[in-house]
C-alpha positions in Angstrom: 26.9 -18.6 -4.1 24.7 -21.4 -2.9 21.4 -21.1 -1.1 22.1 -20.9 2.6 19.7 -20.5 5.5 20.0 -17.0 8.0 21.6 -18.6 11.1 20.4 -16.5 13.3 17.2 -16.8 12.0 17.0 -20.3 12.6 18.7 -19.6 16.3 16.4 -16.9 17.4 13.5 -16.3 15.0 11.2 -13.8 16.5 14.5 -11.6 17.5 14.6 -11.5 13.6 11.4 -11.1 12.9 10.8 -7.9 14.8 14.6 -6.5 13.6 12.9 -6.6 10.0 9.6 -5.7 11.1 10.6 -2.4 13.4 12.2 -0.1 10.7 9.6 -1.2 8.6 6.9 0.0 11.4 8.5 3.2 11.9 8.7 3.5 8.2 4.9 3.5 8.1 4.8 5.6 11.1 6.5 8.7 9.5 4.0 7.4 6.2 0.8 8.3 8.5 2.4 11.6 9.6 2.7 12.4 5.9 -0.9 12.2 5.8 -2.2 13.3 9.1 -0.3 16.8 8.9 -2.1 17.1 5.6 -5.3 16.1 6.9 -4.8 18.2 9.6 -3.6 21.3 7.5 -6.7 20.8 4.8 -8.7 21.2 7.9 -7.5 24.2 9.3 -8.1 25.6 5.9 -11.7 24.2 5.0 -13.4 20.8 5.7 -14.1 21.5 1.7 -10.6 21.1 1.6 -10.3 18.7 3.6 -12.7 16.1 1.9 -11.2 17.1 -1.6 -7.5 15.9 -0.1 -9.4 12.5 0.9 -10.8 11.6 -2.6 -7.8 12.5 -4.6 -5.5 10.9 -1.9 -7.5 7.8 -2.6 -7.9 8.5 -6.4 -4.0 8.9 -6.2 -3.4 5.5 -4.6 -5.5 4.1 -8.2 -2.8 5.4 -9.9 -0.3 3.6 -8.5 -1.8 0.1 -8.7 1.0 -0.3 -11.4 3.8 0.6 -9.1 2.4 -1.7 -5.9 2.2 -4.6 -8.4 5.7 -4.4 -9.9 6.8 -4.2 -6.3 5.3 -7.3 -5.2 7.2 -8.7 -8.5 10.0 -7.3 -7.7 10.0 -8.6 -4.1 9.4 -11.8 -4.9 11.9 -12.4 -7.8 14.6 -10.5 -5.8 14.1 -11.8 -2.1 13.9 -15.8 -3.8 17.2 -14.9 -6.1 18.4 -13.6 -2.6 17.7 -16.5 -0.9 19.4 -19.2 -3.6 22.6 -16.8 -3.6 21.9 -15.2 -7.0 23.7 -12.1 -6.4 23.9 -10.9 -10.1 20.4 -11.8 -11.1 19.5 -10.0 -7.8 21.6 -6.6 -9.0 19.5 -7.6 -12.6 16.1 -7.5 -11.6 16.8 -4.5 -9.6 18.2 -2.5 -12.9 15.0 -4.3 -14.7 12.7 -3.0 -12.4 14.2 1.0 -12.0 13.7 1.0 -15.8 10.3 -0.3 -15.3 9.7 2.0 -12.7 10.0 5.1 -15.0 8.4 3.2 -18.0 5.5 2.8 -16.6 5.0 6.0 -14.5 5.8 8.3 -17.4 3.0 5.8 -19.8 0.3 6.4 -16.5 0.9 10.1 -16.6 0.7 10.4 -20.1 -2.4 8.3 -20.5 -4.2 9.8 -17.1 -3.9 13.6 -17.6 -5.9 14.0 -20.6 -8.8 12.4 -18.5 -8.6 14.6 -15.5 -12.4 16.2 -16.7 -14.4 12.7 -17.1 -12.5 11.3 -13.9 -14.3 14.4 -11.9 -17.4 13.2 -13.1 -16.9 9.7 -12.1 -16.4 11.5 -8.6 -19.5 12.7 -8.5 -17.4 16.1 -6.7 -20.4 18.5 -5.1 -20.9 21.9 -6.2 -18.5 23.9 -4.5 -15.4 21.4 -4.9 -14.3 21.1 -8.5 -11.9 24.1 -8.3 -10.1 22.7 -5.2 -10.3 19.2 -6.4 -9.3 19.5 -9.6 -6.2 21.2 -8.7 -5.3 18.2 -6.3 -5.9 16.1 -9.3 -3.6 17.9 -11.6 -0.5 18.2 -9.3 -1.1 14.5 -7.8 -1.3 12.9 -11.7 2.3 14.7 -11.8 4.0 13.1 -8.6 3.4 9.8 -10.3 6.1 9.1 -12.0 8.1 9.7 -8.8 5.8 7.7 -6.8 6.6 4.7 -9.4 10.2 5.5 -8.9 10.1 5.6 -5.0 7.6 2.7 -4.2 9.7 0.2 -6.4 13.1 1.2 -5.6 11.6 0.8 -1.7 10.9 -2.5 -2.4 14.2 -3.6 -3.7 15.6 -2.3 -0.7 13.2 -4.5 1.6 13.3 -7.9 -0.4 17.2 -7.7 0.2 16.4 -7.2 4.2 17.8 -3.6 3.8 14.9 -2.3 5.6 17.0 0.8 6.7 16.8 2.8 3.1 13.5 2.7 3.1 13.1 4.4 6.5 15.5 7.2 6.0 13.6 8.2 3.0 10.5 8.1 4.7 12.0 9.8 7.2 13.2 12.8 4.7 10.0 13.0 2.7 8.0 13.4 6.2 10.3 16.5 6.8 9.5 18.0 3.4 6.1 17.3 3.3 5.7 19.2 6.8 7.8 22.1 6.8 6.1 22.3 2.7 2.3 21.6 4.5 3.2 24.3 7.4 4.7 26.8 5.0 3.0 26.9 1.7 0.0 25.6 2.9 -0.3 28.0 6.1 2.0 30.9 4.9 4.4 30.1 8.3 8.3 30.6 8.6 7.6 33.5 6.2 7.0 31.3 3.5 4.0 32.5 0.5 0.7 31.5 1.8 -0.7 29.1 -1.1 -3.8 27.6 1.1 -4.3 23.8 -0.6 -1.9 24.4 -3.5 0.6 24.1 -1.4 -0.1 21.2 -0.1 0.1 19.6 -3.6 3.3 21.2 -4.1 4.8 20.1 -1.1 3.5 16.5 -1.7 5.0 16.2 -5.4 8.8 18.3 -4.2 8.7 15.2 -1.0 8.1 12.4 -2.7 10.3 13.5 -6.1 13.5 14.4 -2.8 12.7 10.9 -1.9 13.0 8.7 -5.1 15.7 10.7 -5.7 17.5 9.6 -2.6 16.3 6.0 -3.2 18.2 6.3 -6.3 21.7 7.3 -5.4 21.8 4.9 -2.4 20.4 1.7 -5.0 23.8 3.3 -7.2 25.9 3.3 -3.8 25.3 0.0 -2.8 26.1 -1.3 -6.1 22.9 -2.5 -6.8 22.4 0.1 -9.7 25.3 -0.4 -12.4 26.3 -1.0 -15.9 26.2 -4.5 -14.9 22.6 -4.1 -13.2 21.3 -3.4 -16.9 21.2 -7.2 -18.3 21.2 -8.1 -22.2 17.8 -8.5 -24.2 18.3 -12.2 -23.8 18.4 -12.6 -20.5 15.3 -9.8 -20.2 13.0 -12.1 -22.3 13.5 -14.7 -19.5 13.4 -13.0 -16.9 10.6 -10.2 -17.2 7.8 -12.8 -17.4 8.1 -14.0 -14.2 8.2 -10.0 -13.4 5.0 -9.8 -14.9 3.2 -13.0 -13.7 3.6 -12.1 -10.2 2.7 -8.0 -10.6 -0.5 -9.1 -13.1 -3.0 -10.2 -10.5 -1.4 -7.9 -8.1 -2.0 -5.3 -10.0 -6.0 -6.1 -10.7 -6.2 -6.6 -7.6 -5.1 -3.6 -6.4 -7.6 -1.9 -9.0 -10.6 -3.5 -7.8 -9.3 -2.5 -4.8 -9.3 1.0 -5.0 -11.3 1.0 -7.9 -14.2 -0.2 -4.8 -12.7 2.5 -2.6 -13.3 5.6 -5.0 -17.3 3.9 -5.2 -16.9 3.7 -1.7 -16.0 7.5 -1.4 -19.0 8.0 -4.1 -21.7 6.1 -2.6 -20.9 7.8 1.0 -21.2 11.0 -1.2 -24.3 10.1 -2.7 -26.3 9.0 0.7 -29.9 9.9 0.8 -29.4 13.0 3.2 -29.4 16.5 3.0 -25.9 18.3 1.7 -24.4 19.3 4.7 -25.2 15.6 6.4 -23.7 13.9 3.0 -20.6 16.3 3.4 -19.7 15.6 7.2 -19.7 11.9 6.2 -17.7 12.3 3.3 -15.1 13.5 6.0 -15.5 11.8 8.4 -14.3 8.4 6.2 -11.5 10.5 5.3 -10.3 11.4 8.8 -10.9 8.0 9.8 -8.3 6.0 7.4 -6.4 8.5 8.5 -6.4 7.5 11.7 -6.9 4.1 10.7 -3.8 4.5 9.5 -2.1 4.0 12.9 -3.1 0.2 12.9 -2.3 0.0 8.9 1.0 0.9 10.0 2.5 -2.3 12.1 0.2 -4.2 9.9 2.0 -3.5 6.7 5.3 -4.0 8.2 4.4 -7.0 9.0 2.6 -7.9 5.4 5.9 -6.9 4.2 8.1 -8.7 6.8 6.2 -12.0 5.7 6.6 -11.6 1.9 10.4 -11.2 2.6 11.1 -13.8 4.9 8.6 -16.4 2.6 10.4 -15.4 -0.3 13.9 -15.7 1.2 13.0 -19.6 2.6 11.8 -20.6 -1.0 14.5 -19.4 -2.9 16.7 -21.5 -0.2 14.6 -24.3 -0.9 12.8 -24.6 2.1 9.3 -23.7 1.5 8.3 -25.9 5.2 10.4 -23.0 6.7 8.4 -20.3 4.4 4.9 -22.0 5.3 6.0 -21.7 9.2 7.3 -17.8 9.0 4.3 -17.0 7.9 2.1 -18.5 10.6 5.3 -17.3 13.4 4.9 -13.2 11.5 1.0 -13.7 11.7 1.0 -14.5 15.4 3.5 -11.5 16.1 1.3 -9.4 14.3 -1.5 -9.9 16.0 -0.5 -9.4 19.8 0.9 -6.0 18.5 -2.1 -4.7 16.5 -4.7 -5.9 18.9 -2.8 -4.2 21.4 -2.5 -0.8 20.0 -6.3 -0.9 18.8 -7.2 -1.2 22.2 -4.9 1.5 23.6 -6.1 3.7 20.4 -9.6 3.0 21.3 -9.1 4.8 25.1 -8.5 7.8 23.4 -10.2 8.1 20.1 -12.4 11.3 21.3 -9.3 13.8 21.6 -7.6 11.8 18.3 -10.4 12.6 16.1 -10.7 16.0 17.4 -7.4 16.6 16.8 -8.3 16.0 12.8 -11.2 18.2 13.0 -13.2 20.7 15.0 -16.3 19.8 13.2 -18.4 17.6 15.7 -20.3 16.4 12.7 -17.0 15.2 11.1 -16.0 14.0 14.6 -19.6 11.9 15.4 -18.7 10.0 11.9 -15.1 9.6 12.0 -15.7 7.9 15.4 -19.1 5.8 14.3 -16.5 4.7 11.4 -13.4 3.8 13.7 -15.7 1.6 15.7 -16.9 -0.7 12.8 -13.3 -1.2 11.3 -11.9 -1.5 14.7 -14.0 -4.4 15.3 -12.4 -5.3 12.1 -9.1 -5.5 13.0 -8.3 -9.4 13.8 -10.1 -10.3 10.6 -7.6 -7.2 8.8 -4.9 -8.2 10.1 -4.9 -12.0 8.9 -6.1 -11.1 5.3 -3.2 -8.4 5.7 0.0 -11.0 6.9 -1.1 -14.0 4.7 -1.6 -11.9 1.4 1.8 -10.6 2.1 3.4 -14.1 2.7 1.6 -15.5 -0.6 3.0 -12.2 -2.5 6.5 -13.1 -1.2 5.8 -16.4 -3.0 4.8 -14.5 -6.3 1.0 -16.9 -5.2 -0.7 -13.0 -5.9 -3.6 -15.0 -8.2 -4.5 -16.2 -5.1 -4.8 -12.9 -2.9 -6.3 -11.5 -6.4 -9.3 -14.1 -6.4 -10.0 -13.3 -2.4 -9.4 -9.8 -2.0 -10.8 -8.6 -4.8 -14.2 -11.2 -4.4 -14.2 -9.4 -1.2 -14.4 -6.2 -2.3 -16.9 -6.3 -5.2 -19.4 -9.3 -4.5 -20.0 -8.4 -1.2 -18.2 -5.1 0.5 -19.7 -2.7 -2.7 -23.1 -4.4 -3.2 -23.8 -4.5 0.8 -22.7 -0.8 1.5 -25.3 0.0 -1.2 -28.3 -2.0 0.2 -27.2 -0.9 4.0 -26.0 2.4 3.2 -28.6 3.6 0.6 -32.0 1.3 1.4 -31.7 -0.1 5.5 -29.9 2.4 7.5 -29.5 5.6 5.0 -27.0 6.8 6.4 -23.3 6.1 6.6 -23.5 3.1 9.4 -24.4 0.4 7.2 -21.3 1.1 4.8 -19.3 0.5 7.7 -20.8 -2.7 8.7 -20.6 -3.6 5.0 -16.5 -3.2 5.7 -17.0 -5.3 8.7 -18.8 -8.2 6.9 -16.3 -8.0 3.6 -13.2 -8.7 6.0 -14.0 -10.9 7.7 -15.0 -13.2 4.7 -11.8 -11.9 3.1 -10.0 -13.2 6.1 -11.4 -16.8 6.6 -10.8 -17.1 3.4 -7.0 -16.3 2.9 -6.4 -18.2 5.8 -8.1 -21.4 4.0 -5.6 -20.8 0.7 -3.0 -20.6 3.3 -3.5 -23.5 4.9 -5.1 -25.8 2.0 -3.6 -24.8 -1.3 0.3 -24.9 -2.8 1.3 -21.8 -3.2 4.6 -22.5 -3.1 4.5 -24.1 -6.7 4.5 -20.1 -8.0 7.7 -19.1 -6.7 10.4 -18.2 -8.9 13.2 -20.8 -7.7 11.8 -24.3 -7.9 11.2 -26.5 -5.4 10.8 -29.6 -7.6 11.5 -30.0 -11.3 7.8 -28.9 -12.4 5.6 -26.8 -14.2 4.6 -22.8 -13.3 0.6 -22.7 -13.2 -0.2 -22.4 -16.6 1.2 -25.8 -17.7 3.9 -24.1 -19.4 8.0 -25.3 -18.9 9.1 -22.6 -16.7 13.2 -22.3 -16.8 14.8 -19.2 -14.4 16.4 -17.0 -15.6 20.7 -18.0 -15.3 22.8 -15.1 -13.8 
């Protein structure tokens, strides 16, 4: 099948634009509820409870640096095979990266369990915590195989436009998660009452239902058969490029959260008295929660971009690709901005709702107002790194992102946080600062560099980065 070009994309673009981007908004939508019910939960219990749920949440997301990186890969080989009409390399690299999926969750759980006592140190977890936490720890380190399973199988879904799948399983894992949260964790509808065990057991019984589901609907489609499981030969060509996209995606992604868990610590670790320290420490954890709302359209767009970037360059068309990503960016942005102002007129009762601890409630909203200032600076970093993933460019989004993080978010939240202010404020200033520098400079890669010479389907006879022959894999 040749490459062709959407039609109707050319004919009405931002129609299309928003038909890809809605599910994938609503997808993130029942993703926040996920959290805010067990945010809200862990605070009904204890605000103990409460703060332990936000550091292993975040601890959690380090684990799965692995998963989000083969998913970029995988979005990028699949949506450019897409795009040039590849249909059997496109059912191949989706039976590639199921098997890659499990390899590599069951290899992080194996090599992360045994460490569960030094990572508590690294936590720097107060007196009073370690029991709660380290449960969390224990049951989260076991949902990651699924997670690996779920997060990649979503993202073949998405680089194929079926933006649909993804959303019903969200939708089904929100359902779980709840009635698992309101029952287990609050002994309603008659159900044992487990406190924050079971939240970690409803957690780990959702997400499993979910990959599951991804599963049988990858083997429905046809996307998940005999013939989706390629010979050794064709592997050898074709996992590389797997890898050279998902590489820097996946450092990045550790210095990522890597800089959140310091983050976490050195809010922890403020010079103030316990109880001060504590409210703090909950406060940042309520407030990505809620943060979360304007993460939400944000991704869907950051995903909507890699798509429709990678889709135009495996047509051949990376002028189109270059374009989509300005046309997603500018969409993007009259939405977010919008719903950060509406969210802003009623941030009191929102944070309340998380928390009935004014203390908690005085940081959350100190922290919502520093990142909310944030947002037009987040939300180019967000769209651009997601159209230079969609052309497998993630050495790129590596080199900012990350720079971003640990030469100047980390080392400023220190000297504001610990010497100028002591006190929470200047770590969210120091979030401020880092994305906006992150921003400006995405948007000059963007706008300056080739990116498009990293994709998978050439535009020109040429040479991959590294000065080595690169040859696609054949069907």
């Amino acid at each position: 099948m040749p490459p062709q070009i959407d039609a109707e994309l050319e004919r009405h673009p931002y129609r299309v634009i928003w038909r890809l981007a809605w599910p994938q908004v609503l997808m993130m939508l029942f993703h926040f509820l996920i959290g805010a019910v067990d945010v809200k939960v862990a605070g009904l219990l204890d605000s103990e409870v409460q703060a332990a749920l936000g550091m292993m949440t975040q601890m959690l997301v380090f684990f799965l640096v692995v998963a989000i990186a083969m998913s970029n890969g995988a979005v990028a080989a699949i949506s450019q095979s897409s795009g040039a009409g590849k249909r059997l390399r496109v059912r191949r690299y989706a039976g590639l990266c199921v098997l890659a999926a499990l390899g590599l969750g069951l290899t992080v759980l194996a090599a992360s369990f045994p460490m569960r006592g030094y990572l508590m140190d690294l936590l720097q977890v107060r007196p009073g915590m370690e029991s709660t936490t380290r449960f969390f720890m224990e049951v989260y380190l076991l949902s990651v195989p699924s997670y690996y399973l779920l997060t990649i199988t979503n993202a073949i879904f998405r680089a194929q436009k079926r933006v649909m799948f993804p959303l019903y399983t969200m939708m089904l894992i929100t359902v779980l998660n709840g009635l698992g949260d309101l029952g287990f964790g609050l002994g309603m509808f008659g159900l044992p009452n487990l406190g924050y065990r079971g939240l970690a057991w409803a957690t780990i019984t959702a997400i499993s239902a979910g990959a599951l589901l991804n599963l049988i609907q990858l083997r429905r489609l046809g996307l998940l058969t005999a013939q989706s499981f390629a010979p050794f030969r064709w592997i050898k060509r074709a996992f590389p490029y797997l890898v050279r996209v998902a590489l820097p995606s996946g450092m990045l992604s550790a210095v990522w959260n890597t800089g959140y868990l310091i983050l976490f610590a050195l809010t922890s670790s403020l010079p103030v008295d316990s109880n001060a320290a504590r409210n703090a420490l909950a406060g940042l954890t309520v407030g990505n929660r809620i943060e979360a709302l304007l993460f939400m359209p944000a991704f869907a767009f950051n995903m909507t971009a890699s798509i429709l970037v990678g889709h135009y360059l495996g047509a051949g068309r990376p002028d189109l690709a270059r374009s989509y990503g300005y046309r997603v960016l500018g969409i993007g942005m009259a939405c977010v901005c919008l719903i950060s102002l509406l969210l802003w007129q009623f941030i009191d009762p929102v944070t309340g709702y998380f928390s009935a601890d004014i203390g908690v409630q005085t940081n959350a909203v100190d922290y919502l107002m520093w990142n909310m200032l944030a947002i037009p600076f987040t939300l180019v970093a967000m769209i651009l790194t997601g159209a230079l993933n969609g052309a497998g460019a993630t050495l790129y989004t590596f080199l900012v992102m990350g720079g971003s993080i640990w030469l100047i978010r980390l080392p400023l939240a220190w000297i504001l946080g610990h010497q100028i202010f002591s006190g929470p404020r200047g770590i969210w200033i120091a979030m401020l600062v880092s994305q906006a520098a992150a921003a400006l400079a995405v948007f000059w890669v963007y706008m300056r560099k080739d990116w498009t010479r990293f994709s998978l389907i050439k535009q020109q006879p040429g040479r991959v980065p590294n000065g080595t022959p690169f040859r696609p894999p054949q069907q």
